[in-house]
N, C-alpha and C positions, 0 to 999 in steps of 0.2 A: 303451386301453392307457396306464399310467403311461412317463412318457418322462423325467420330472428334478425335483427339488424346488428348491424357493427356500425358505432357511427367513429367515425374519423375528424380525431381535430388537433388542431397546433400545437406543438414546442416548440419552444427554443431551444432547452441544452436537452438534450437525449438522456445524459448522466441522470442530470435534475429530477427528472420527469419519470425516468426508471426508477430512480432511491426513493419517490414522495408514492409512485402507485405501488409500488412492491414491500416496501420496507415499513411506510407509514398506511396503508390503506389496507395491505394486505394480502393483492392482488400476485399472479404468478407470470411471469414472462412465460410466451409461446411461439413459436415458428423462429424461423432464421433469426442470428443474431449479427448477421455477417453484413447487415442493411443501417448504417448510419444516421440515415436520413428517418427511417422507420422504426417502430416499436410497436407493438402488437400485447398486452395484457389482458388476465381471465380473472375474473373468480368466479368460483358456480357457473352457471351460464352465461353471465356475463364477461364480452368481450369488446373490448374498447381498442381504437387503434390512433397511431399518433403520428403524423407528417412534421419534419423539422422545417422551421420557418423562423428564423435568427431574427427576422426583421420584425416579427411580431411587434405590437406594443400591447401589453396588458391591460393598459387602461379602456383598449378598444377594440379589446374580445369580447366576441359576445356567443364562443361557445358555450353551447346548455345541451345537458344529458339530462333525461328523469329515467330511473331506474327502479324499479318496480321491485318489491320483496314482499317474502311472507314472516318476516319476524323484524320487524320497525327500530322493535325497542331496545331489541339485543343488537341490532346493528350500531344504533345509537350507542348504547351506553359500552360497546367497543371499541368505536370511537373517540369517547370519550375517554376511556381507561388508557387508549394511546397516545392521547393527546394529541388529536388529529383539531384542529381549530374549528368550530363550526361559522357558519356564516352569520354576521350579527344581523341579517335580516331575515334567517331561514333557519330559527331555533325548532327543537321538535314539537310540534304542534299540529292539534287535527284541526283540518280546513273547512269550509262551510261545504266544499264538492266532495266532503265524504272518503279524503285520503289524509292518514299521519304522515307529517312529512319532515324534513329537514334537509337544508344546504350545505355544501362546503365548495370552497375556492380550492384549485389546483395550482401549482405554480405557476400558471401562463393563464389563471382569471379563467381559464373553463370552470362553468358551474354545474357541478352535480348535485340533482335532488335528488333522495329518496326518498319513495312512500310505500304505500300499504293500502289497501281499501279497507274498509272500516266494515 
């Protein structure tokens, strides 16, 4: 029986990508730290994982996470009080498929949505 995914996606600087999910988003380092290449981050249930890839170009990543919660708004406007940037195409808004949702860019252009079902 499937129970949860980790989805795995790009950086470039490890540093970068630790201080923007830890510091600004919130999020807690887990497992080894002795893996350069790797970084592994939680909050709540959620667990996101990151491969370093120097050669990246940001303009042509097309990492996407949606990220499912049960309180939208408070995430939002936590967010918001951090001054986390949100995405100028994915402001908080409820969608015609019946989830509130909103965007943000990571430093390497992976896009995370979160929503809510309505």
């Amino acid at each position: 029986m499937l129970n949860s995914i980790c989805p795995k996606l790009p950086m470039r600087d490890r540093a970068v990508t630790k201080d923007f999910y830890l510091n600004t988003l919130g999020f807690e380092q887990f497992g080894s730290d002795e893996h350069a290449e790797y970084l592994m981050v939680q909050k709540d249930d959620v667990q996101i994982h990151f491969f370093l890839f120097r050669e990246l170009d940001p303009k042509q990543n097309y990492g996407q996470v949606y990220i499912r919660t049960n309180a939208i708004d408070d995430v939002y406007n936590t967010f918001i009080a951090s001054g986390v940037p949100i995405h100028p195409n994915g402001p908080l808004q409820t969608k015609p498929w019946g989830q509130r949702e909103f965007s943000i860019l990571d430093p390497d252009n992976n896009l995370l949505t979160l929503g809510q079902t309505m």
